[in-house]
N, C-alpha and C positions, 0 to 999 in steps of 0.2 A: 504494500500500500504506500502510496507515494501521498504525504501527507499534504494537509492545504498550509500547515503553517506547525514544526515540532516546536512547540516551546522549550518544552524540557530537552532538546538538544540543542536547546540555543543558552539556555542559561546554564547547560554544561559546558560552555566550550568554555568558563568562565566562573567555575564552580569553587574553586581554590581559594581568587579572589574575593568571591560574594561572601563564603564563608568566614574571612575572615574581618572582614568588613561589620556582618552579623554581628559576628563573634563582638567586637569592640564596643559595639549600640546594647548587645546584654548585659556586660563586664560592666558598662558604665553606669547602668542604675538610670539614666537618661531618655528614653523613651518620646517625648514630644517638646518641640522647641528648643532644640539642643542643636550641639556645635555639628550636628552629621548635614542636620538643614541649613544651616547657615551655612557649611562649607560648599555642599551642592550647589545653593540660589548662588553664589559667588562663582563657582566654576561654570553653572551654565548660563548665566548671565553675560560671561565674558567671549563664552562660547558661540550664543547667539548675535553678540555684540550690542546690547542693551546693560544701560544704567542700575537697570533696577530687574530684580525677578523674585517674586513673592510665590512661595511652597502654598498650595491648595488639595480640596479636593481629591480630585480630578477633572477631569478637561471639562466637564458642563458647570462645575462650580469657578474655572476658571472665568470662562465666557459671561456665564452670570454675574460675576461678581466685579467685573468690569461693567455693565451696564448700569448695574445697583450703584457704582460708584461715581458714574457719571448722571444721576437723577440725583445722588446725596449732594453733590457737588456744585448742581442745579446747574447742570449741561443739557442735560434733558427731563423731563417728567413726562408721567403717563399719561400714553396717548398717541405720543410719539413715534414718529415710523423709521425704519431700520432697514434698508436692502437688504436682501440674501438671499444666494444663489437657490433655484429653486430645484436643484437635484442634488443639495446636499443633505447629509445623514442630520437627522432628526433632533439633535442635543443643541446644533446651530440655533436652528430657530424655537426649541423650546427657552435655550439663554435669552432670547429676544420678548417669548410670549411671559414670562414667570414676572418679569419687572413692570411687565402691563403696559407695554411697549407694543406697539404692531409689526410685524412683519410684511415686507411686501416682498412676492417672492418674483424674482427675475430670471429667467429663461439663460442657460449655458450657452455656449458656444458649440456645437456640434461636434465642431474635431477635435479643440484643444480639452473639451469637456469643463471649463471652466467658467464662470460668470463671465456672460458676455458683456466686454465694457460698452458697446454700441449700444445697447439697451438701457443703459443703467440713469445717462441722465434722464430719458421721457419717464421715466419712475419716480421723477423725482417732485414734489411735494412740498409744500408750505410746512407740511410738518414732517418733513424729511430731516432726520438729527445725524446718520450716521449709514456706512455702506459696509459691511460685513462681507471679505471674500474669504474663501474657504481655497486651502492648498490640498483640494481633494487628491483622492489617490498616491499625493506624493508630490504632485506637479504644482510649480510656483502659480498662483493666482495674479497676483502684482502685475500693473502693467503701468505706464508711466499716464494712460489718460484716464485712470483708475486716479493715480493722487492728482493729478491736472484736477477732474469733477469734483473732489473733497473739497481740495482748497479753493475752487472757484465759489462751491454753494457754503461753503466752511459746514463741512460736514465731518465727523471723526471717523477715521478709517483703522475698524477694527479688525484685525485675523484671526479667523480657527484653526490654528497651525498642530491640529493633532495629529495631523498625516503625514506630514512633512520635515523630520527633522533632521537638521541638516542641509536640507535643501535651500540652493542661492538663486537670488534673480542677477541672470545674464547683462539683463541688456535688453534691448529692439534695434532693429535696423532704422527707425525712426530716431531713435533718440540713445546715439552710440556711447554718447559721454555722460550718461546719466549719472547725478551723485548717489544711487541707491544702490547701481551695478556690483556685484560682486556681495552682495550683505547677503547676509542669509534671512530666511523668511521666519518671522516672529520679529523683526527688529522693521521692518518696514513701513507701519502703520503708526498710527498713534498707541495702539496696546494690542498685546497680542493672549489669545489663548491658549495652553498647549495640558496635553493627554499623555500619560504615560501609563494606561490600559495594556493591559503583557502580551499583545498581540501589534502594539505598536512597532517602530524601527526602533525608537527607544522606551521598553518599556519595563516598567517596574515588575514585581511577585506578587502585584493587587493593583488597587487602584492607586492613583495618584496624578496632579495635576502643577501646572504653575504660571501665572502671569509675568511677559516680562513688559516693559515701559522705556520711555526715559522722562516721563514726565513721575515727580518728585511726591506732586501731592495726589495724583492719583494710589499713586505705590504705598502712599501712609493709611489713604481711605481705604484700598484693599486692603492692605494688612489688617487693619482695626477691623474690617467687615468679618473676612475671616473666622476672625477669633471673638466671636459674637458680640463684635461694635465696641471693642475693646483695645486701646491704646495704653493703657493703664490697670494692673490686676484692680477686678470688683470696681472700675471707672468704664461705664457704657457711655459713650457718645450717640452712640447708630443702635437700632436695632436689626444686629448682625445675626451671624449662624455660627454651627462650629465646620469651617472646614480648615484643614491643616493635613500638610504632608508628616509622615511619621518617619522619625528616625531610621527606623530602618528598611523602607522605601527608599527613602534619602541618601541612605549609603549602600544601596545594590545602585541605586540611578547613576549614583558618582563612579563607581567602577565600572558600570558598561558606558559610560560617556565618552572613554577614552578610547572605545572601540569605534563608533559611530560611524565617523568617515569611512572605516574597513569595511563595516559593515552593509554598507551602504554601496559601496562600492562593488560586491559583490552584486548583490541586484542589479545595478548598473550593468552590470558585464551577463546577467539571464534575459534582462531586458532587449539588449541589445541581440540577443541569438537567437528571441519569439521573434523579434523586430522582421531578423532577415531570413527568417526560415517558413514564416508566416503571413508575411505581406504575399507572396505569392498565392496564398489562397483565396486572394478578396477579388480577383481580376478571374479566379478558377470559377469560384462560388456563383459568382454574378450569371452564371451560364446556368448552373444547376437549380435544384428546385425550393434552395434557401443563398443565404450570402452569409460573408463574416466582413467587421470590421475592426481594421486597430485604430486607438486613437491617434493622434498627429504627435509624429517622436519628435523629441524634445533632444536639448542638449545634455547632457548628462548631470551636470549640476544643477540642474534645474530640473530635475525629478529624483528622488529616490524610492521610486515604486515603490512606497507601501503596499501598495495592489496594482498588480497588471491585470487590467480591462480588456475583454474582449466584445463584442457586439454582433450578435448572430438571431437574424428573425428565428431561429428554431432553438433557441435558446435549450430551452428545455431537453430536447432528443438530445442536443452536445453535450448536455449534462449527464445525462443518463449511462449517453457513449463511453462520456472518461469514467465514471463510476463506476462503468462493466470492466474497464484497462486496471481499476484499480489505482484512479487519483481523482484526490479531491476537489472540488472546488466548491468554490463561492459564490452568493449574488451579490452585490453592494449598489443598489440594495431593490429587495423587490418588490417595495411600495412606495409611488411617488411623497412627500413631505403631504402634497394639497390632498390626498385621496387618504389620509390616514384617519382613521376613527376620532381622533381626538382632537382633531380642527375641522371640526363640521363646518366653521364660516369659510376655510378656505376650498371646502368642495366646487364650488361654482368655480375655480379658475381654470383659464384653455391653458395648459403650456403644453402644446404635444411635443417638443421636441423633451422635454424632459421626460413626461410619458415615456414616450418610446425608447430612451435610452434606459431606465427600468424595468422595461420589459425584455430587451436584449442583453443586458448587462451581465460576463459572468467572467469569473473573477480566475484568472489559472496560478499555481503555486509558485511564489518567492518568495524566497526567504536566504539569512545569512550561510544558514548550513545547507543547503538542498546541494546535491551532488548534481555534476554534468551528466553522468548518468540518466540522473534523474529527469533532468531537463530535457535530456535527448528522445525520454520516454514521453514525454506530457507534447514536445511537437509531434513525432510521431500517432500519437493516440488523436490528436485533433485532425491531423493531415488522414488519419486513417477515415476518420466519420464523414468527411469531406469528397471521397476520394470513390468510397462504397456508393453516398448521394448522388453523384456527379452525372 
């Protein structure tokens, strides 16, 4: 069985470390708000290249606790509308609806799969406060007429950088010399969210999250929301929550941190071999009695596959096919945000290109440890369902 994603061979290749790492956060009697978080927010803060990064959660208390802190701050209050992409995972815009904030959900980009910036300013609203891109699957969102539109309507531009870590924005052929080029994504907005859920590129043995910034007093409003409105022991300013990364979340994060790029880098190099072993099936397909499509390849630093996409009207039989081979896969995800139970007001909305990328969407295995092997078997198995059809 060629797995969708071994965790426990990923947190083995790195077992030595972790343990002792552990080892130090029991020894120390320490447990919450201790030197293992502080020394992390410090290493990935410098990592991401932001001022500030505040231990959360996880990645929907990160998102949330940024918009809570921009209503406390009275940047915005409820009521207030929020861009995001509308084929991103669901925690996006629940951080949006929880603050009693609106969502208005904007239609991707078909190939790059990312909020299309063409669309984003006719979205835009008297009571437009803020645009929300999401570095789904891996791939930078950031595009230079994305901060252009903020700073024109002065709108705050937030990121859900749970997908993407490590990941840097390029560039465009537009705008060659941009001052953002080369940053990595969580540092490119006004505040960013990030996810270290153990399925992540970086992720913790539970849950865990963390905001990074460079602005000073949001970073203090976070932190005090956090720790249930709390700047001061038994001194509430806010009515906050408790979320807080733990100790030793904090120091498994800090040891595989120094893997990241490596790790990353390997996906890079499976991406790159679905890329060119695989684009030839979409020119095959198109004759047969289904299609496949890959998304639009990227430059390497500016994707670290969290998830490689595939896109096939028969979605379903592909799945079944590799599942008969004996590999797993994934949807991501197979119900659009607007068509979910729990946003009845947002049923009425058209966005078929999002539709339909939800219903084609399937997700084939990468990961840091998957063998060539491995990989050689997963084109194979797709080029075999493809090939039987044809």
């Amino acid at each position: 069985m060629i797995k969708f994603l071994d965790l426990q061979k990923i947190t083995l290749q790195h077992a030595d470390e972790i343990h002792e790492a552990v080892s130090r956060v029991i020894d120390s009697g320490w447990y919450l708000q201790g030197s293992s978080v502080k020394q992390f927010e410090e290493h990935y803060a410098h990592f991401i290249g932001t001022r500030y990064c505040i231990g959360v959660g996880n990645g929907l208390d990160a998102l949330t606790l940024i918009y809570r802190a921009y209503i406390e701050m009275g940047v915005m209050k409820e009521g207030d509308e929020v861009i995001v992409p509308a084929n991103t995972y669901i925690a996006s815009i629940l951080a949006i609806s929880e603050n009693g904030l609106k969502p208005v959900l904007v239609e991707p980009d078909p190939e790059t799969l990312e909020i299309d910036d063409a669309r984003i300013e006719e979205a835009i609203t008297e009571r437009t406060r803020s645009v929300m891109i999401v570095h789904l699957y891996g791939r930078c969102a950031y595009t230079q007429r994305i901060a252009d539109i903020c700073n024109k309507y002065h709108l705050k531009l937030v990121e859900d950088n749970a997908q993407a870590h490590g990941c840097r924005y390029l560039g465009e052929p537009a705008v060659p010399e941009s001052v953002q080029k080369g940053k990595h994504t969580g540092s490119l907005g006004d505040a960013a969210g990030h996810s270290f859920y153990p399925g992540k590129n970086l992720g913790a043995l539970g849950d865990g999250g963390v905001v990074t910034t460079d602005d000073q007093e949001l970073a203090e409003v976070i932190r005090a929301l956090a720790n249930y409105g709390s700047h001061k022991k038994y001194v509430f300013q806010y009515k906050g929550r408790n979320s807080r990364l733990d100790e030793i979340q904090a120091a498994v994060l800090d040891v595989k941190l120094k893997y990241i790029d490596e790790d990353n880098a390997h996906r890079q190099q499976i991406a790159r071999y679905y890329y060119d072993h695989l684009q030839g099936l979409e020119t095959l397909s198109a004759h047969s009695a289904g299609y496949i499509r890959l998304p639009k390849q990227m430059p390497d630093a500016s994707n670290v596959y969290h998830i490689f996409p595939i896109f096939c009207n028969r979605r379903d039989e592909l799945q079944e096919c590799l599942t008969n081979h004996g590999i797993q896969t994934l949807i991501h995800y197979p119900i659009a945000p607007h068509r979910q139970e729990c946003y009845p007001e947002l049923h009425s909305l058209s966005l078929p290109i999002s539709e339909q990328l939800h219903q084609e969407e399937l997700s084939l295995p990468i990961s840091p440890v998957m063998t060539w092997d491995e990989v050689e078997e997963v084109v194979k198995s797709v080029k075999s369902y493809f090939f039987l059809k044809g």
